[in-house]
mmCIF file of the N, C-alpha and C atoms, coordinates in Angstrom:
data_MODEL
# 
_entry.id   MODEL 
# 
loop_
_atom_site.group_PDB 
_atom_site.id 
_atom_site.type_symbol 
_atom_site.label_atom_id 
_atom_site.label_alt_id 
_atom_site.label_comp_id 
_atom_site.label_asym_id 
_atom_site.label_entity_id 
_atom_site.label_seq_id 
_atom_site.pdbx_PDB_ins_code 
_atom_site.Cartn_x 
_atom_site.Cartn_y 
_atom_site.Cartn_z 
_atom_site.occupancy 
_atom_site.B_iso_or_equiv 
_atom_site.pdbx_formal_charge 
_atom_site.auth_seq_id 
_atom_site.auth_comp_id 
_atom_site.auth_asym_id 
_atom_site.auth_atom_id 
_atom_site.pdbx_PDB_model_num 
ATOM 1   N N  . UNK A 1 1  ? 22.614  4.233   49.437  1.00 0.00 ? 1  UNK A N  1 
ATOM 2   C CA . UNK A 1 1  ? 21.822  3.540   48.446  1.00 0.00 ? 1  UNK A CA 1 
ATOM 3   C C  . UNK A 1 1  ? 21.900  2.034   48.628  1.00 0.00 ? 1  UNK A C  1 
ATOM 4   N N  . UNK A 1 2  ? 22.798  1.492   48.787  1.00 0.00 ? 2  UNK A N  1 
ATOM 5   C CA . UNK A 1 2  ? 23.062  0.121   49.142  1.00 0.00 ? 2  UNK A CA 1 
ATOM 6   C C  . UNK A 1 2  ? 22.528  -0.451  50.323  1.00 0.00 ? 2  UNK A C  1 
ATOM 7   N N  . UNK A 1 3  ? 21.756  0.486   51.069  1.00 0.00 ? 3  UNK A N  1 
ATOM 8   C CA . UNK A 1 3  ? 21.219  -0.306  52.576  1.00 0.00 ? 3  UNK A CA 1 
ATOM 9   C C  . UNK A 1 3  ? 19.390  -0.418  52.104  1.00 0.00 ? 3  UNK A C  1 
ATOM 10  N N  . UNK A 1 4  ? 19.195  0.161   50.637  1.00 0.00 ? 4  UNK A N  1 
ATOM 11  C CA . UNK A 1 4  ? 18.085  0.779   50.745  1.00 0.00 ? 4  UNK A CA 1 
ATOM 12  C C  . UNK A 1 4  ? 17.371  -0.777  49.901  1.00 0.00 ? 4  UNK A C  1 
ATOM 13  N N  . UNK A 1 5  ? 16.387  -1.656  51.111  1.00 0.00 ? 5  UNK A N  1 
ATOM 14  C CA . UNK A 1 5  ? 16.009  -2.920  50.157  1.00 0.00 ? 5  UNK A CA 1 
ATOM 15  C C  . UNK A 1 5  ? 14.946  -3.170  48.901  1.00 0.00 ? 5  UNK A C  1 
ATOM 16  N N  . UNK A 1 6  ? 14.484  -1.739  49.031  1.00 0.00 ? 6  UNK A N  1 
ATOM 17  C CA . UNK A 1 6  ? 13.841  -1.572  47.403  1.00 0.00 ? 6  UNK A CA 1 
ATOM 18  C C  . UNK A 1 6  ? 14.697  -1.435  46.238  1.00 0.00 ? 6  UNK A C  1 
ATOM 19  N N  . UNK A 1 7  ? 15.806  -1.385  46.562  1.00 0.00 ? 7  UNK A N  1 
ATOM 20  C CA . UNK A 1 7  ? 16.946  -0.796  45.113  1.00 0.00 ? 7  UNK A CA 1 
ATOM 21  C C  . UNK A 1 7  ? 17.830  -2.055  44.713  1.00 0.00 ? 7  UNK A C  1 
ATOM 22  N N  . UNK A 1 8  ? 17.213  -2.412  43.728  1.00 0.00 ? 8  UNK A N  1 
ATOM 23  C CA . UNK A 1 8  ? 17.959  -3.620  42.971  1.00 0.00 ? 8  UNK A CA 1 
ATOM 24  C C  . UNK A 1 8  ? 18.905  -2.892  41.908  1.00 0.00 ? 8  UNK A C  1 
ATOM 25  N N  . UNK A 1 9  ? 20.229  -3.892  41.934  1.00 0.00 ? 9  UNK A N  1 
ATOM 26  C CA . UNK A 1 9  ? 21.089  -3.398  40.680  1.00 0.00 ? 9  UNK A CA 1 
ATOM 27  C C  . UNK A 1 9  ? 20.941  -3.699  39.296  1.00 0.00 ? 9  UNK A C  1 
ATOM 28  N N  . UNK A 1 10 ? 21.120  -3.407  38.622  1.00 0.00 ? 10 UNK A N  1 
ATOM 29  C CA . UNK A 1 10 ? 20.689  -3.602  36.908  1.00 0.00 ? 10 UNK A CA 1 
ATOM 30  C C  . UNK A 1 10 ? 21.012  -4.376  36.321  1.00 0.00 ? 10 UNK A C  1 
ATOM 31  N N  . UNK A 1 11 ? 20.392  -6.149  35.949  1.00 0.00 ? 11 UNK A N  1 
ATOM 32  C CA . UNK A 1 11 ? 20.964  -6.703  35.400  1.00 0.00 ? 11 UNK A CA 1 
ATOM 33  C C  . UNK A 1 11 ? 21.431  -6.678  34.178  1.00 0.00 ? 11 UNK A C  1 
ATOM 34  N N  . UNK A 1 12 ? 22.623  -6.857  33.209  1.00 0.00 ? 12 UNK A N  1 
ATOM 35  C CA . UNK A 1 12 ? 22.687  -6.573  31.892  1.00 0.00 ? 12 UNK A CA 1 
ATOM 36  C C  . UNK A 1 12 ? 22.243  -7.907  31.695  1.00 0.00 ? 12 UNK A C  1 
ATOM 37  N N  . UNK A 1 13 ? 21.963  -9.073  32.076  1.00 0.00 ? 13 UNK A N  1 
ATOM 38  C CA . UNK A 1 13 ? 21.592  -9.993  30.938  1.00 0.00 ? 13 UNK A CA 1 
ATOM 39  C C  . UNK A 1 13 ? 19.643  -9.657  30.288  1.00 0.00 ? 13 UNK A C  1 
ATOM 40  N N  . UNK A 1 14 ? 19.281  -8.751  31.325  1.00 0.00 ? 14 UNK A N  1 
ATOM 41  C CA . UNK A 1 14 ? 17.918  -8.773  30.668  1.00 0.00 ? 14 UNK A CA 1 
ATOM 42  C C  . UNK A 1 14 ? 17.862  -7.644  29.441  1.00 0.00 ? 14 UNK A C  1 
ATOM 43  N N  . UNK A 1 15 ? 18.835  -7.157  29.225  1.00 0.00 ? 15 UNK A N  1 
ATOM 44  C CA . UNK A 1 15 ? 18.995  -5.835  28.131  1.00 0.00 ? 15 UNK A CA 1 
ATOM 45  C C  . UNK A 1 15 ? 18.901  -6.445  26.400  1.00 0.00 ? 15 UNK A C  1 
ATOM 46  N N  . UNK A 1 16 ? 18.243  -6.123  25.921  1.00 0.00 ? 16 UNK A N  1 
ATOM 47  C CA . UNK A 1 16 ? 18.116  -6.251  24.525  1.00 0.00 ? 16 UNK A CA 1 
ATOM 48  C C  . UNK A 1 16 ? 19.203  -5.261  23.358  1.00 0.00 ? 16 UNK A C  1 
ATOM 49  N N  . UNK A 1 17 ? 19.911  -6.043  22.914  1.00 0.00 ? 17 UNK A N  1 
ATOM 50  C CA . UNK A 1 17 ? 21.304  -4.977  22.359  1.00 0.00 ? 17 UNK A CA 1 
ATOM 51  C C  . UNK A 1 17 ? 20.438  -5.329  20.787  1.00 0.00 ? 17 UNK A C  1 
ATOM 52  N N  . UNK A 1 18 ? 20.368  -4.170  20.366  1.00 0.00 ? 18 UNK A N  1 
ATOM 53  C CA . UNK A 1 18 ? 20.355  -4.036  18.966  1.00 0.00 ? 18 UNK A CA 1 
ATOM 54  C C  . UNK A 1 18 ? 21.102  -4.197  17.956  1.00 0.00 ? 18 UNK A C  1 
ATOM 55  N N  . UNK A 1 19 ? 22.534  -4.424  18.758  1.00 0.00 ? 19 UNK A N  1 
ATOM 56  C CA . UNK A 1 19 ? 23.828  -4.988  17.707  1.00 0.00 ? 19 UNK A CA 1 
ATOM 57  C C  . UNK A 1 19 ? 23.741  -6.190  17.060  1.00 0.00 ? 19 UNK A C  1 
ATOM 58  N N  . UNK A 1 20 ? 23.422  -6.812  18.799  1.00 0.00 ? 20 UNK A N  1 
ATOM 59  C CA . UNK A 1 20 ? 22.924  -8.353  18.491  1.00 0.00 ? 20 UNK A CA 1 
ATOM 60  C C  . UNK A 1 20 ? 21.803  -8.929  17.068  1.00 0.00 ? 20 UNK A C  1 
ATOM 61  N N  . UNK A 1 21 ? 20.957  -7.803  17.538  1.00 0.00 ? 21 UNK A N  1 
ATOM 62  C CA . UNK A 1 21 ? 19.665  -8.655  16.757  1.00 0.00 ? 21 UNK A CA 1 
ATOM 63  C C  . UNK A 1 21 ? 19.962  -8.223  15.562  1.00 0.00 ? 21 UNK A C  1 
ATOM 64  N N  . UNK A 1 22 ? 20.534  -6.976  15.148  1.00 0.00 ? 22 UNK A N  1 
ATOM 65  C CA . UNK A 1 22 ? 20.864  -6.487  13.319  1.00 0.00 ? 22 UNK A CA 1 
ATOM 66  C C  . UNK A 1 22 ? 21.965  -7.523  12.946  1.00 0.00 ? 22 UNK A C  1 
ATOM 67  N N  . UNK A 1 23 ? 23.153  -8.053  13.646  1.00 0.00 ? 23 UNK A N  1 
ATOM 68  C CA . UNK A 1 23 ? 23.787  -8.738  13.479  1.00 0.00 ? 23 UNK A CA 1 
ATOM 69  C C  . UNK A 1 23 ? 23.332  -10.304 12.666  1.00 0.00 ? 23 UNK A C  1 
ATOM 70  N N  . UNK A 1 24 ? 22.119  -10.943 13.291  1.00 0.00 ? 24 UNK A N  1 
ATOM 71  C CA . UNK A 1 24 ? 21.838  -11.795 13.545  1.00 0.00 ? 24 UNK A CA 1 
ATOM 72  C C  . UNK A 1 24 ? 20.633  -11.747 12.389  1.00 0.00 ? 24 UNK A C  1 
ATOM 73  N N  . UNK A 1 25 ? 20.192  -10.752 12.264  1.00 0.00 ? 25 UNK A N  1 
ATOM 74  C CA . UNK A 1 25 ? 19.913  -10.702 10.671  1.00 0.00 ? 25 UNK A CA 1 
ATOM 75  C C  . UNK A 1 25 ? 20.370  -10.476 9.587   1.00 0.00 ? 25 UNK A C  1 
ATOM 76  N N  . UNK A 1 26 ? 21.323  -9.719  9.666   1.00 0.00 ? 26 UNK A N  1 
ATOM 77  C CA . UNK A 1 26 ? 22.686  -9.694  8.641   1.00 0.00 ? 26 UNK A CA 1 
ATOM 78  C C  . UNK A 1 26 ? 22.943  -10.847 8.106   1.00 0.00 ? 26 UNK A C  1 
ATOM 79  N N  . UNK A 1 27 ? 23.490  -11.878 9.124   1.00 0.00 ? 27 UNK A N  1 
ATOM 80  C CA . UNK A 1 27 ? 24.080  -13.453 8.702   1.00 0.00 ? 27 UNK A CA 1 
ATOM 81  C C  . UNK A 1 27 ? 23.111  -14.237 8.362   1.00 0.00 ? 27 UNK A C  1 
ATOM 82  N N  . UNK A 1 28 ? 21.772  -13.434 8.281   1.00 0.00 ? 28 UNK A N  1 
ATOM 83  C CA . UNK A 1 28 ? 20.537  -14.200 7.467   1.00 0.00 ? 28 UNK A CA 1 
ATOM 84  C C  . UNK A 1 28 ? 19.738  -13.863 6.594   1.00 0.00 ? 28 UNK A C  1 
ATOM 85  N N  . UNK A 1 29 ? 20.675  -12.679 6.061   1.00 0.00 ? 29 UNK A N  1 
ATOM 86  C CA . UNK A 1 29 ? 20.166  -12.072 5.155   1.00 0.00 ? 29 UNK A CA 1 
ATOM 87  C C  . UNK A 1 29 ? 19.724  -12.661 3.608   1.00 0.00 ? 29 UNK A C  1 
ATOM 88  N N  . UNK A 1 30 ? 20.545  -13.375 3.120   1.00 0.00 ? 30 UNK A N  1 
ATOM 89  C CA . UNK A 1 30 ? 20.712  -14.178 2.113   1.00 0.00 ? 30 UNK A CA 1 
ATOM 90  C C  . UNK A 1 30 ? 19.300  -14.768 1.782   1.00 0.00 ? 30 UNK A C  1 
ATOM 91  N N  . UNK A 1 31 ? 18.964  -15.789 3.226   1.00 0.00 ? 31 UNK A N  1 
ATOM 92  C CA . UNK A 1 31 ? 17.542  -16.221 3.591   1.00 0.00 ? 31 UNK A CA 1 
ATOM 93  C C  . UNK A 1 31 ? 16.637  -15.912 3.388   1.00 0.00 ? 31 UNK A C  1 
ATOM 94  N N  . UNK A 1 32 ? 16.402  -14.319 4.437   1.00 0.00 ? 32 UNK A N  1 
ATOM 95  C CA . UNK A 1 32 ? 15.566  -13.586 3.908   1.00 0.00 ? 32 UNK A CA 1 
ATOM 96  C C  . UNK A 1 32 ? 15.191  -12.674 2.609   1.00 0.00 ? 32 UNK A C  1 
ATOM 97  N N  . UNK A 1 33 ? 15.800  -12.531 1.800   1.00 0.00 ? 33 UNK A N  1 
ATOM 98  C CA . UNK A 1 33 ? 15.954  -12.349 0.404   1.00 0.00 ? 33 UNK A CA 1 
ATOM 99  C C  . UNK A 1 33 ? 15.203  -13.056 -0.378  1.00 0.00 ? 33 UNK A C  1 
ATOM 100 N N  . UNK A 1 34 ? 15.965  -14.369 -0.121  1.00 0.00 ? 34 UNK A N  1 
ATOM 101 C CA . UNK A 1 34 ? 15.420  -15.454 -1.007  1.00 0.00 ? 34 UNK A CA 1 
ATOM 102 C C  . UNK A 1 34 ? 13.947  -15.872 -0.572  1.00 0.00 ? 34 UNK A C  1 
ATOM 103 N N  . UNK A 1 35 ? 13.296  -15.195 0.588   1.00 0.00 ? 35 UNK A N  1 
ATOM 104 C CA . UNK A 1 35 ? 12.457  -16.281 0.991   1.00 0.00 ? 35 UNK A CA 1 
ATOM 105 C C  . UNK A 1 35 ? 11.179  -14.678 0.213   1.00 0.00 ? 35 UNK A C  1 
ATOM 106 N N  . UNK A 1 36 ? 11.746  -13.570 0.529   1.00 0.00 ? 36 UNK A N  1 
ATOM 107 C CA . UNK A 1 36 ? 11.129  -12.512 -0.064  1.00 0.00 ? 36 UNK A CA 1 
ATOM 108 C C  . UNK A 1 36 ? 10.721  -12.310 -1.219  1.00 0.00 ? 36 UNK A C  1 
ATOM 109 N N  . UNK A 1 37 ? 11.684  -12.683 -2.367  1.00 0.00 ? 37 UNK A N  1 
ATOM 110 C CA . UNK A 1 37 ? 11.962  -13.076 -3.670  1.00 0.00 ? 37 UNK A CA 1 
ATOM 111 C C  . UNK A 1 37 ? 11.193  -14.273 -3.973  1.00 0.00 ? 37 UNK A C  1 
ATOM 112 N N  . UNK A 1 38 ? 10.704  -15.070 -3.591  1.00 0.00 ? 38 UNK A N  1 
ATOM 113 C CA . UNK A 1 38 ? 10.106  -16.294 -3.851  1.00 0.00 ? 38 UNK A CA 1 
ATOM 114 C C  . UNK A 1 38 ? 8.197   -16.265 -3.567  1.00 0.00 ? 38 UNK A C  1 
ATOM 115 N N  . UNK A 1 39 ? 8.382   -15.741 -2.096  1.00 0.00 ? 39 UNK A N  1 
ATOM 116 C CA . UNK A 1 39 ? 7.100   -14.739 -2.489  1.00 0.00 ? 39 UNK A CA 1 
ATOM 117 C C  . UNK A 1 39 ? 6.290   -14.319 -2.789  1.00 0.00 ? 39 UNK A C  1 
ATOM 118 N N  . UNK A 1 40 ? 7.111   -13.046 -3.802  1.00 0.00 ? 40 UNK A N  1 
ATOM 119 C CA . UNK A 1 40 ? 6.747   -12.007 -4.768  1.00 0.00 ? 40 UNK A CA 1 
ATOM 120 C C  . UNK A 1 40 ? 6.678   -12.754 -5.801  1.00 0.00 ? 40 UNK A C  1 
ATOM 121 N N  . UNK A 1 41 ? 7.519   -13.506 -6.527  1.00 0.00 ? 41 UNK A N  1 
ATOM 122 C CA . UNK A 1 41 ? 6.882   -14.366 -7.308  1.00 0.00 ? 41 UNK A CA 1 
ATOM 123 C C  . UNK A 1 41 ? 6.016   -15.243 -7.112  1.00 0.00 ? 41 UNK A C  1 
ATOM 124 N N  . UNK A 1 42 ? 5.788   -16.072 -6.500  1.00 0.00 ? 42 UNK A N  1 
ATOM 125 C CA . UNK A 1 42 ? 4.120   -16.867 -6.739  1.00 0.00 ? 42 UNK A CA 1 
ATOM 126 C C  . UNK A 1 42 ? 3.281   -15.972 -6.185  1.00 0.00 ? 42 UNK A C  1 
ATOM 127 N N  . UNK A 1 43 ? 3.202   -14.976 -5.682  1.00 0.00 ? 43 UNK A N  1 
ATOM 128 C CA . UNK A 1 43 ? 2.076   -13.807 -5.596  1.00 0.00 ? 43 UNK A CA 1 
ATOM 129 C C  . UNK A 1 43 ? 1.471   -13.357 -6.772  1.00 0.00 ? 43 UNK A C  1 
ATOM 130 N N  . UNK A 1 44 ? 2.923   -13.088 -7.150  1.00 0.00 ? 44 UNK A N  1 
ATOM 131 C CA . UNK A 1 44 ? 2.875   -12.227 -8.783  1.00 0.00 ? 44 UNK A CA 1 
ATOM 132 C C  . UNK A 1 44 ? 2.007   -13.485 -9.965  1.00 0.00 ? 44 UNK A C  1 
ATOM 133 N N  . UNK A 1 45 ? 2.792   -14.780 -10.292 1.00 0.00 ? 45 UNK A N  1 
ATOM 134 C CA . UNK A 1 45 ? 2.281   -16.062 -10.770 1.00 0.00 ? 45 UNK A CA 1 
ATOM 135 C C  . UNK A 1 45 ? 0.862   -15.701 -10.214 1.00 0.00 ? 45 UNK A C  1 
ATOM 136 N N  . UNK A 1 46 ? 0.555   -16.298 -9.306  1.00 0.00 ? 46 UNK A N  1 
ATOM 137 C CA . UNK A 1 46 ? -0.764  -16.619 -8.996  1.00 0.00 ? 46 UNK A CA 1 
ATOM 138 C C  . UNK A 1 46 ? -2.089  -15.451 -9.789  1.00 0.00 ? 46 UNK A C  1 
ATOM 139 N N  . UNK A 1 47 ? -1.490  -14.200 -9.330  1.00 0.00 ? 47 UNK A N  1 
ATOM 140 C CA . UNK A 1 47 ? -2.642  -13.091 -9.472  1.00 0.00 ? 47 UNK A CA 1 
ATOM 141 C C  . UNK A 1 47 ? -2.365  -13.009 -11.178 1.00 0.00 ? 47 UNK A C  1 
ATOM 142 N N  . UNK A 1 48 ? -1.406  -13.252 -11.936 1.00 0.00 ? 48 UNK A N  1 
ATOM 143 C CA . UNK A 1 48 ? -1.612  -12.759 -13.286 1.00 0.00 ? 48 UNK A CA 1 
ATOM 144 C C  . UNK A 1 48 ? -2.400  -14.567 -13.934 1.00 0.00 ? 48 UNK A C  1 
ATOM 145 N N  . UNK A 1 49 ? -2.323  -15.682 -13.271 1.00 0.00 ? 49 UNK A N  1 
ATOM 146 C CA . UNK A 1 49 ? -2.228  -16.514 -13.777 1.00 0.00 ? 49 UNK A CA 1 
ATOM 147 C C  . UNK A 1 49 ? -4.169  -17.473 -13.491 1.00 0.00 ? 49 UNK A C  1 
ATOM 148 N N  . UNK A 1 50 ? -3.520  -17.157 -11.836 1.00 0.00 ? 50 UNK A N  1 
ATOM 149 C CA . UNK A 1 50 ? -4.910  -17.623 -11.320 1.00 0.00 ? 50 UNK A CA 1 
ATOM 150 C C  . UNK A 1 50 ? -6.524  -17.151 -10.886 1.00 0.00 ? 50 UNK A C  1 
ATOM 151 N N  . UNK A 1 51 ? -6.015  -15.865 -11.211 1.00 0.00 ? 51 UNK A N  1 
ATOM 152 C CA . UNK A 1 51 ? -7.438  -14.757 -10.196 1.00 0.00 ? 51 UNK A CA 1 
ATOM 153 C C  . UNK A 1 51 ? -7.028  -14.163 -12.082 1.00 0.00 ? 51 UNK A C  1 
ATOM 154 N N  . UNK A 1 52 ? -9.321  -14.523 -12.214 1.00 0.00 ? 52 UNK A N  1 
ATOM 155 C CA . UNK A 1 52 ? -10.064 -13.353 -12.944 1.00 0.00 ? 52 UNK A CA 1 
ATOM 156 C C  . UNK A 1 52 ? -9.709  -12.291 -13.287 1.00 0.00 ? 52 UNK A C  1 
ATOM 157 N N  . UNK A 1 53 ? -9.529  -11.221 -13.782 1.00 0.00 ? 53 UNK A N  1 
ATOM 158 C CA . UNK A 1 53 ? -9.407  -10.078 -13.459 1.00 0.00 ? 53 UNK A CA 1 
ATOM 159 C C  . UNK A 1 53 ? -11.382 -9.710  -13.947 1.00 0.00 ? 53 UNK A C  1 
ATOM 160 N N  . UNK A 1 54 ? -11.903 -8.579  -12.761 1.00 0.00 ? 54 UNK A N  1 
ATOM 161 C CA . UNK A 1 54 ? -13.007 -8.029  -12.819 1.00 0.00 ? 54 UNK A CA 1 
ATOM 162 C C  . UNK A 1 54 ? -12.890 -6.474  -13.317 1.00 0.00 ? 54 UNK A C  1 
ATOM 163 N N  . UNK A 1 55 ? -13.674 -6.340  -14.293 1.00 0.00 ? 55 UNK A N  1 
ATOM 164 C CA . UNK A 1 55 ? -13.319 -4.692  -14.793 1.00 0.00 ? 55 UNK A CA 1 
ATOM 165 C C  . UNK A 1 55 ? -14.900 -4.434  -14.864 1.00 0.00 ? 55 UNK A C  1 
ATOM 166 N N  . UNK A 1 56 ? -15.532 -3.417  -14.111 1.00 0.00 ? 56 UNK A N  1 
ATOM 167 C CA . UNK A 1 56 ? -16.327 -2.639  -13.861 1.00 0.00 ? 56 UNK A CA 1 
ATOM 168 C C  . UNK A 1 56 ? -16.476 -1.419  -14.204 1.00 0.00 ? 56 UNK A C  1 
ATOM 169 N N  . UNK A 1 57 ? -16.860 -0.987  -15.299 1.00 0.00 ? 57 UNK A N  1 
ATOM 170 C CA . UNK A 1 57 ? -17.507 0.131   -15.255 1.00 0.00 ? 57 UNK A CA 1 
ATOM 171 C C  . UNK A 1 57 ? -18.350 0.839   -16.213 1.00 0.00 ? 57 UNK A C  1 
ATOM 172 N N  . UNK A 1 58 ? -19.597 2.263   -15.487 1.00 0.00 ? 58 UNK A N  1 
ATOM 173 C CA . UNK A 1 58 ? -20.593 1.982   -15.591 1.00 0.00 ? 58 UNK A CA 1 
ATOM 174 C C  . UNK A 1 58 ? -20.594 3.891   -16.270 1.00 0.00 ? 58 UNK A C  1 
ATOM 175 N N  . UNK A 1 59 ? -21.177 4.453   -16.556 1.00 0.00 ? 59 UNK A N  1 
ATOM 176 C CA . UNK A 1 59 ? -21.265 5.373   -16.745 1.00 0.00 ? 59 UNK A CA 1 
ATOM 177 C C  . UNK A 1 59 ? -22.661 5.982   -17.186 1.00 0.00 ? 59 UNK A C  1 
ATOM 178 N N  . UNK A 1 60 ? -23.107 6.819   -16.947 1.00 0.00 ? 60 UNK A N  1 
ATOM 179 C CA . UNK A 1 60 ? -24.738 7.393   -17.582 1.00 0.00 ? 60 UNK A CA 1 
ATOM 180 C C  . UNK A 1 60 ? -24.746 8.907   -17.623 1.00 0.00 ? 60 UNK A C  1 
ATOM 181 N N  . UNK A 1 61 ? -24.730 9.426   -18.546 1.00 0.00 ? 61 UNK A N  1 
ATOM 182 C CA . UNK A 1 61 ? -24.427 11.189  -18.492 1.00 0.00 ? 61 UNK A CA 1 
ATOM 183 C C  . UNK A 1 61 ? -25.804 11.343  -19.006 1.00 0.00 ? 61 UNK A C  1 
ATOM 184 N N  . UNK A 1 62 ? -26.653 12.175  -18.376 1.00 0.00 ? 62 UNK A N  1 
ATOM 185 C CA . UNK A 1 62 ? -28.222 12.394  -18.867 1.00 0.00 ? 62 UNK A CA 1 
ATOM 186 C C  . UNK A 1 62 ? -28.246 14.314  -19.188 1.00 0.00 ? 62 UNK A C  1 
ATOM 187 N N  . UNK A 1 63 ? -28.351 14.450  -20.352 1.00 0.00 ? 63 UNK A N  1 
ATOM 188 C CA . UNK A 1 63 ? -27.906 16.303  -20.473 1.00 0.00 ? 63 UNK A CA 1 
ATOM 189 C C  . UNK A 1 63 ? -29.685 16.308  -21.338 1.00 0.00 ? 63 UNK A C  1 
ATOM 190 N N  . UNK A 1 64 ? -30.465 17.519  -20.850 1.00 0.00 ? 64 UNK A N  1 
ATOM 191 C CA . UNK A 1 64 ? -31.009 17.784  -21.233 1.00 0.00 ? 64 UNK A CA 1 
ATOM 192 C C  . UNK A 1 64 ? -31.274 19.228  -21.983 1.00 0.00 ? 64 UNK A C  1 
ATOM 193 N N  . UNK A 1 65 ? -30.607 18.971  -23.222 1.00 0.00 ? 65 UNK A N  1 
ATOM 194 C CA . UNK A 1 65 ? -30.097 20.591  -23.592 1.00 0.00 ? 65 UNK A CA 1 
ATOM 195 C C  . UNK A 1 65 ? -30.915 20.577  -25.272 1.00 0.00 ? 65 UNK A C  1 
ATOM 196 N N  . UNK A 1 66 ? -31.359 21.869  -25.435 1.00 0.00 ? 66 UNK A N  1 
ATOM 197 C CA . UNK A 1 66 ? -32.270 22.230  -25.961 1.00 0.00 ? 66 UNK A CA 1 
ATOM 198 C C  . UNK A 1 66 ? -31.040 21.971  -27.226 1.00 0.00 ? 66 UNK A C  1 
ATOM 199 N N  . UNK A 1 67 ? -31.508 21.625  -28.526 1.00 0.00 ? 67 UNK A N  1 
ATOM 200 C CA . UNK A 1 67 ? -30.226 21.723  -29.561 1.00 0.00 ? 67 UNK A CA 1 
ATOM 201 C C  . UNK A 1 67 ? -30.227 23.680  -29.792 1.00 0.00 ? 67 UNK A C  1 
ATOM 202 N N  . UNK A 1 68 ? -31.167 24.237  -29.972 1.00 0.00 ? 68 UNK A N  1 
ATOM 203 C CA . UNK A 1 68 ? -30.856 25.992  -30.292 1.00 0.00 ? 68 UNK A CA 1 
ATOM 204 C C  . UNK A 1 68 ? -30.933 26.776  -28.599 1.00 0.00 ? 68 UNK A C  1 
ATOM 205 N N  . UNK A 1 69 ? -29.475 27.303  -28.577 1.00 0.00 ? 69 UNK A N  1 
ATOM 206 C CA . UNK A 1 69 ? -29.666 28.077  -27.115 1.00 0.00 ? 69 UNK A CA 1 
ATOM 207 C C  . UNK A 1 69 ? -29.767 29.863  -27.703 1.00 0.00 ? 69 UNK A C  1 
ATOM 208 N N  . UNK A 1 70 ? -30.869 30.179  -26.891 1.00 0.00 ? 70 UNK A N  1 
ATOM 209 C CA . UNK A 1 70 ? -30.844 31.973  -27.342 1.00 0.00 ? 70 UNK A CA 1 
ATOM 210 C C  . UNK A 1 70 ? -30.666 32.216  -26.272 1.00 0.00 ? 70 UNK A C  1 
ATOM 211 N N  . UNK A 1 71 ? -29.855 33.190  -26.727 1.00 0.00 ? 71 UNK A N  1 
ATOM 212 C CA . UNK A 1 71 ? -28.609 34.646  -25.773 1.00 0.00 ? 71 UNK A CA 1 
ATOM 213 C C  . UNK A 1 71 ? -28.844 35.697  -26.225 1.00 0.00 ? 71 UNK A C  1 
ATOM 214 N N  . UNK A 1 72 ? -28.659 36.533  -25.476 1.00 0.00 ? 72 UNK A N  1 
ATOM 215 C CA . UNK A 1 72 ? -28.667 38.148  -25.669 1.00 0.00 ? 72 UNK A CA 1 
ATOM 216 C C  . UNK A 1 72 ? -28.213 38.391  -27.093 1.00 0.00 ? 72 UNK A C  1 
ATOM 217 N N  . UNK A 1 73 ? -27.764 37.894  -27.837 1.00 0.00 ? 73 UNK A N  1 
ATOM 218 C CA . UNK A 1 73 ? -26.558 37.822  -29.108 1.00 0.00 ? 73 UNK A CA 1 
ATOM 219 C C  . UNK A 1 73 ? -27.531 37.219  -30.436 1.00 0.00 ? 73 UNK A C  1 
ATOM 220 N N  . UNK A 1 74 ? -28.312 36.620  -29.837 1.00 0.00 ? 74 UNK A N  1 
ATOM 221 C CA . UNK A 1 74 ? -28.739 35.658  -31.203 1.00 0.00 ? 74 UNK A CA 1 
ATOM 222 C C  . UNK A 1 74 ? -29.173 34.240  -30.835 1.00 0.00 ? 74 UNK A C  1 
ATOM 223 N N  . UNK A 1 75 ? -29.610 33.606  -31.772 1.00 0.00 ? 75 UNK A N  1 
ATOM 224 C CA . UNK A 1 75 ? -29.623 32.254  -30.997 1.00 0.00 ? 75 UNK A CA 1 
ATOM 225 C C  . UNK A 1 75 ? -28.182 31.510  -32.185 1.00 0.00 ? 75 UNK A C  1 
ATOM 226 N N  . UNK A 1 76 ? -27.918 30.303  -31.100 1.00 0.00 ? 76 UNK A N  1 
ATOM 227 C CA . UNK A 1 76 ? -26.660 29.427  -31.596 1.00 0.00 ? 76 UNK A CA 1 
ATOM 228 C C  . UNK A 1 76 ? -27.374 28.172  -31.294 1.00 0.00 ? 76 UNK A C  1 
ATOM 229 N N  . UNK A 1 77 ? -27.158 27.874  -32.579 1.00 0.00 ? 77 UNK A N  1 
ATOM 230 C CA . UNK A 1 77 ? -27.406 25.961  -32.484 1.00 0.00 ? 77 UNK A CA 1 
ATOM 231 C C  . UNK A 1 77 ? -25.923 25.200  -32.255 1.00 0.00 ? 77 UNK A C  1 
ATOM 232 N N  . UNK A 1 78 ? -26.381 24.238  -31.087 1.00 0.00 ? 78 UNK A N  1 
ATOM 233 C CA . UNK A 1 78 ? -25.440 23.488  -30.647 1.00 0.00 ? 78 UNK A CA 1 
ATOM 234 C C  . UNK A 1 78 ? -24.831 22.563  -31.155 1.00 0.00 ? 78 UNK A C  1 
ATOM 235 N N  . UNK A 1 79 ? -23.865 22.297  -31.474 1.00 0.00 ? 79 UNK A N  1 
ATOM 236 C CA . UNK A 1 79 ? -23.334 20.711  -32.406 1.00 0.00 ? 79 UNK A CA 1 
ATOM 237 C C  . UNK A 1 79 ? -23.165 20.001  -31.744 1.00 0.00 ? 79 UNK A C  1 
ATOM 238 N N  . UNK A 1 80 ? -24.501 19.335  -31.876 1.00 0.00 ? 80 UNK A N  1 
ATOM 239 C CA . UNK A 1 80 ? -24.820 18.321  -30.979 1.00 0.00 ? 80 UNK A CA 1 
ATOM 240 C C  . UNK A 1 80 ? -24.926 17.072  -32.430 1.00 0.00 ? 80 UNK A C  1 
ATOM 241 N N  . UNK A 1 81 ? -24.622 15.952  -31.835 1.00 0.00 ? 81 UNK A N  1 
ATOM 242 C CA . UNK A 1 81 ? -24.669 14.660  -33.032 1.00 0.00 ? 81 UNK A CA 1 
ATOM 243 C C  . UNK A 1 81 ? -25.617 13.984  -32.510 1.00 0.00 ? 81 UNK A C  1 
# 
């Protein structure tokens, strides 16, 4: 394997360790908290404070029903108002 000049050995400095990078957010966690937390509040501020609220809605029920329905039974008037 060692004579063979396509076969390079493995550098570890190009390896990405995941210890590292959770680490390294850990000790910045505080940061990110606060910067999360800060945020959510002027998000929150803004939308209850600064934005409209739009309320839409529309409805149309069209029933065309006779007020007396006859059935095999009789006829029944509907209580309709």
């Amino acid at each position: 394997m060692g004579s063979n000049p396509n076969y390079t050995q493995h550098d570890t400095q190009d390896e990405i360790s995941l210890q590292e990078i959770f680490m390294a957010l850990w000790r910045q966690k505080v940061l990110i908290i606060v910067i999360t937390l800060i945020t959510g509040l002027v998000t929150g501020i803004f939308s209850v404070f600064a934005i409209t609220p739009v309320y839409h809605a529309k409805l149309n029920i069209i029933m065309n029903m006779p007020v007396t329905h006859y059935t095999k039974y009789g006829e029944y008037t509907l209580p309709i108002s």
